[in-house]
C-alpha positions, 0 to 999 in steps of 0.5 A: 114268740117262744124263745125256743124256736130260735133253736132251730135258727141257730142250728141253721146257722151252724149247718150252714157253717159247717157247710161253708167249711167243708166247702173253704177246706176241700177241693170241688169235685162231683162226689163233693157236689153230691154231700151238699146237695145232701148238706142242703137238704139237711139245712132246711129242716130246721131253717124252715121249721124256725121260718114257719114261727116268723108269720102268721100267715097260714099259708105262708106256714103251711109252704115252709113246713112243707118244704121241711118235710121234702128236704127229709124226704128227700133227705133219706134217699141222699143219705142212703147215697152218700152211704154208698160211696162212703163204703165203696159200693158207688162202682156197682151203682148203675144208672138205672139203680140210681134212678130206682133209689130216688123214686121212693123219696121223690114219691113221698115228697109229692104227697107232702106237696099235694097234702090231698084231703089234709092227709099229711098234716092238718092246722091246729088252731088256725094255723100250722105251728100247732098241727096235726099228722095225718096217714100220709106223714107215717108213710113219709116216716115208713119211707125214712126208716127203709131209707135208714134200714136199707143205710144199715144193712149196706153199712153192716155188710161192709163192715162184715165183709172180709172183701171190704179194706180195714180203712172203708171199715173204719169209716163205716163205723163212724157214720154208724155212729152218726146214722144212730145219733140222727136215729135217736133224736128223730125218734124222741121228736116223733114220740114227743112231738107227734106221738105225744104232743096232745099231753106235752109242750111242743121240744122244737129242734130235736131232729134238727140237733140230730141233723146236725150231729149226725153232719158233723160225723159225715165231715169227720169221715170226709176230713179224717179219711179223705173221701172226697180228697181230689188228689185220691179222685185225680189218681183214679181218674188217671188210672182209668185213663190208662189204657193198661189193666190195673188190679191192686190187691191188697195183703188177702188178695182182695182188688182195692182197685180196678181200672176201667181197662181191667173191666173190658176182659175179666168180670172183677170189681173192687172188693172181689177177690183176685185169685192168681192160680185160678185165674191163669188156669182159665187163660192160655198162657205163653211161658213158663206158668209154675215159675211165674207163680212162684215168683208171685206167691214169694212176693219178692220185690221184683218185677216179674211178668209173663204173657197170657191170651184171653178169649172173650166173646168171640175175641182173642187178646194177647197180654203182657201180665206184670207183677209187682208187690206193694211194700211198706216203710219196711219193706214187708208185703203189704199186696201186689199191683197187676198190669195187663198190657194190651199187645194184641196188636203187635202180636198181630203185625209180628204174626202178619210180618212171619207169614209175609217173610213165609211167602217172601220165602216161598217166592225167594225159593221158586226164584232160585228153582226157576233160576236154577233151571234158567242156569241149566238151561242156558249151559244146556244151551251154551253146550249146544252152542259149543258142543257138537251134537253127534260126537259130544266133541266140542266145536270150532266156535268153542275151539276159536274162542279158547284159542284167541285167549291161549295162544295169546298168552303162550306166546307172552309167556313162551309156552310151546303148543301144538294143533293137530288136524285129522281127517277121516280117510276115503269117509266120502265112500264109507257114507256111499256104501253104508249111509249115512247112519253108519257115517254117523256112527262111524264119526262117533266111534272116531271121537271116542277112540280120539279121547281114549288116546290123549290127555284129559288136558288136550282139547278135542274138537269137530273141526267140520265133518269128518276133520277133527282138530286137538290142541295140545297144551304144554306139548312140543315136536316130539311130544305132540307126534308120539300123541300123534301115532298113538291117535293114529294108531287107536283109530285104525284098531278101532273095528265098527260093526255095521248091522246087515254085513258079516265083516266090521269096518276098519278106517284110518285117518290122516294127521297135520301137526304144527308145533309151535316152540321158538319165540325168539322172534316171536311177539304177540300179535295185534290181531288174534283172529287173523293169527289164529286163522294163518296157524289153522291153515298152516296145520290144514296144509300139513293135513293135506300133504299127508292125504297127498303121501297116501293117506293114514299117516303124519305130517308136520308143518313146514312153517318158518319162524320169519313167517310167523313173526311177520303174522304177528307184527 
């Protein structure tokens, strides 16, 4: 056996210690499973080139280069993605694009399989350790080089890309280095090996050197840069989980980070750049707009937020915007972090809760119009209930009532009162000749030229048909038979015209006085009604003495102090 195909065994074991390495030192997440899988392909090639000189069976080396040349086939596609997260581009990688990336690969590595009419590689000497390559092989390698080609432009792109973070760009690099040492060697195997392996001795290991090599860039990005670091991974998975948009932009305004809540209302990736002006002219905004901005624009270590409305498809959502810098040790700007906080909702309630204390309102003010018009009514109907409907006058229900109250308390406190009592004379012969029309009239007329001669605070009420009575507060003898005469006296002068006589209609009347002004043996009384009704009959007797005396004139009470404290007792 030729001492050098230990080479490849030996470069196995390294890749598998370097894999057990990266495996001991980082924490598994689902990006780490992805590296070994790719790690794994890459252990193969040189495990199955040294296994394919341990037999002599063909068949058994037939399987093991075999195998070699579907872990590179394969190979190029996990390249091709691990270069993918490494600069950042995985969140633009849908499923369906990944599923696209991996077709090639798996196509060439069924052909490798199927080696149809020994189109892949043909045995040399009875065997595969010598061998020769058919057309198929050059397709596998056309299917490494795109690989290797679309790797470049994807790593270039990042790192002339003014979106892409100086520390993504510095990790392209150093797998540029590593994608060129993998290139050189895989090259001077395929010239030396395959190109001119009818001229040359067999180099076994020089792509499994470039493998290895080239790993060994991949680990430095992974350790150095912590690109599977699962703190990083967790933070990102927290942020996700936040139901609040996330942007991190960085010093040129660039989003380094955008959380999966971000993405439900506004179209930004990572690597996009985020201009704040732009994007508050395509949303309304609620508050002050240029002093928001402005606040922004001088990256000021302060907090400053204001609320904006995004319209999406068909969607009106309301957001709370935050605005916060990011700052170094330094305190020097180093970029912002925006938050959009979701407050739809309460925007909801508050505009649902407005429009329900409107119609509570509204409601509020039909109660108070319709209890305004039930507190009209009811005096409306308390004045028809106290009031006479002819004469405007009040009744004797409003007059008993008052009187139960007043009389009550002048007598508590000594204050002299007097009742009058008039009665229209001869009004029965009035309503005979006239009517009854002009008996109204001339009751009306009556009591308007009654209120025009007393105080406004005498009481003037109808006490039954032509009979009106006054109660006249604070008035003594004297006083209550001037107000008396002047009553009399306006009713005589007052001429009612009737409508079909040429002559106007003069009445008179007749008037009862009591007084009541010693209380010397006085006390109040236990029953006031039925004191009130011996005062009303006492002024209903003087009444009576003056239409007895010949009518329009005054009379007074003869009603003596002894009766009246035997009425009180």
């Amino acid at each position: 056996m030729n001492p050098l195909v230990w080479y490849d065994l030996f470069l196995f074991v390294l890749l598998f210690g370097v894999g057990v390495y990266v495996f001991a030192t980082v924490r598994i997440t689902n990006l780490h499973k992805v590296y070994f899988l790719f790690h794994g392909l890459m252990m193969l090639w040189p495990f199955c080139q040294f296994a394919s000189t341990l037999t002599n069976d063909s068949g058994l080396q037939l399987f093991y280069v075999t195998l070699s040349f579907v872990a590179v086939s394969l190979l190029g596609s996990g390249w091709l993605l691990l270069t993918i997260f490494i600069t950042g581009y995985s969140e633009r990688l849908s499923a369906k694009g990944t599923f696209l990336l991996f077709v090639p690969a798996v196509i060439g590595a069924i052909g490798v399989v199927a080696n149809p009419w020994n189109e892949f590689v043909i045995p040399l000497e009875g065997g595969y350790i010598e061998r020769d390559y058919g057309p198929w092989f050059w397709v596998v390698m056309v299917i490494l080089v795109s690989y290797f080609l679309a790797s470049l432009v994807v790593l270039f792109r990042a790192v002339y890309s003014s979106q892409t973070s100086a520390m993504i760009k510095k990790q392209v690099r150093i797998t540029l280095w590593g994608i060129f040492v993998l290139a050189v060697f895989a090259t001077i195997d395929a010239i030396l090996n395959v190109v001119l392996a009818r001229w040359l001795p067999i180099i076994p290991g020089m792509t499994s050197l470039g493998i290895f090599l080239s790993d060994l860039f991949f680990v430095y990005v992974i350790k150095r840069y912590n690109v599977f670091d699962l703190v990083s991974i967790a933070h990102e998975d927290v942020i996700n989980t936040i139901p609040y948009g996330i942007l991190v932009l960085d010093e040129n305004e660039v989003i380094v980070e955008a959380n999966k809540a971000s993405r439900s209302f506004m179209d930004l990736h990572v690597g996009d750049s985020f201009d704040m002006e732009v994007f508050l002219e395509s949303v309304q905004v609620v508050g002050s707009c240029q002093a928001f901005v402005n606040h922004y624009k001088k990256k000021e270590n302060t907090l400053s937020q204001i609320e904006v409305i995004v319209e999406r498809d068909n969607n009106i959502r309301h957001f709370i915007l935050q605005s916060s810098p990011i700052v170094d040790s330094a305190l020097v700007p180093i970029g912002h972090i925006l938050t959009f906080q979701d407050v739809s909702q309460e925007r909801f309630y508050v505009k649902e809760m407005n429009r329900q204390n409107e119609t509570l309102q509204e409601r509020n003010q039909a109660l108070d119009l319709i209890r305004q018009e039930l507190s009209e009514a009811n005096r409306k109907l308390e004045e028809l209930a106290l009031t006479d409907s002819l004469t405007n006058c009040y009744n004797r229900r409003y007059l008993t009532q008052h009187l139960n109250h007043e009389v009550i308390t002048n007598i508590q406190y000594k204050t002299p009162f007097s009742l009058l009592l008039l009665d229209i004379d001869y009004f029965k012969a009035i309503n005979d000749r006239y009517g009854h029309v002009i008996g109204d009239e001339v009751l009306v007329r009556t009591a308007e030229a009654v209120k025009q001669s007393i105080r406004s605070t005498d009481i003037l009420t109808r006490y039954g048909g032509e009979e009106f009575m006054i109660y006249l507060p604070h008035t003594e003898h004297d006083l209550a038979n001037q107000i008396a005469e002047r009553v009399r006296t306006a009713v005589e002068s007052n001429l009612i015209m009737v409508d079909h006589e040429s002559t106007q209609v003069s009445i008179t009347i007749s008037i009862g006085i009591l007084s009541f002004e010693d209380f010397e043996v006085v006390h109040v009384p236990d029953n006031p009604e039925g004191y009130l009704t011996q005062l009303f009959a006492a002024v209903d007797k003087a009444l009576y003495q003056a239409k007895q005396n010949g009518r329009n004139r005054v009379e007074f009470a003869e009603f003596e102090i002894r009766g009246v404290a035997e009425l009180s007792n």
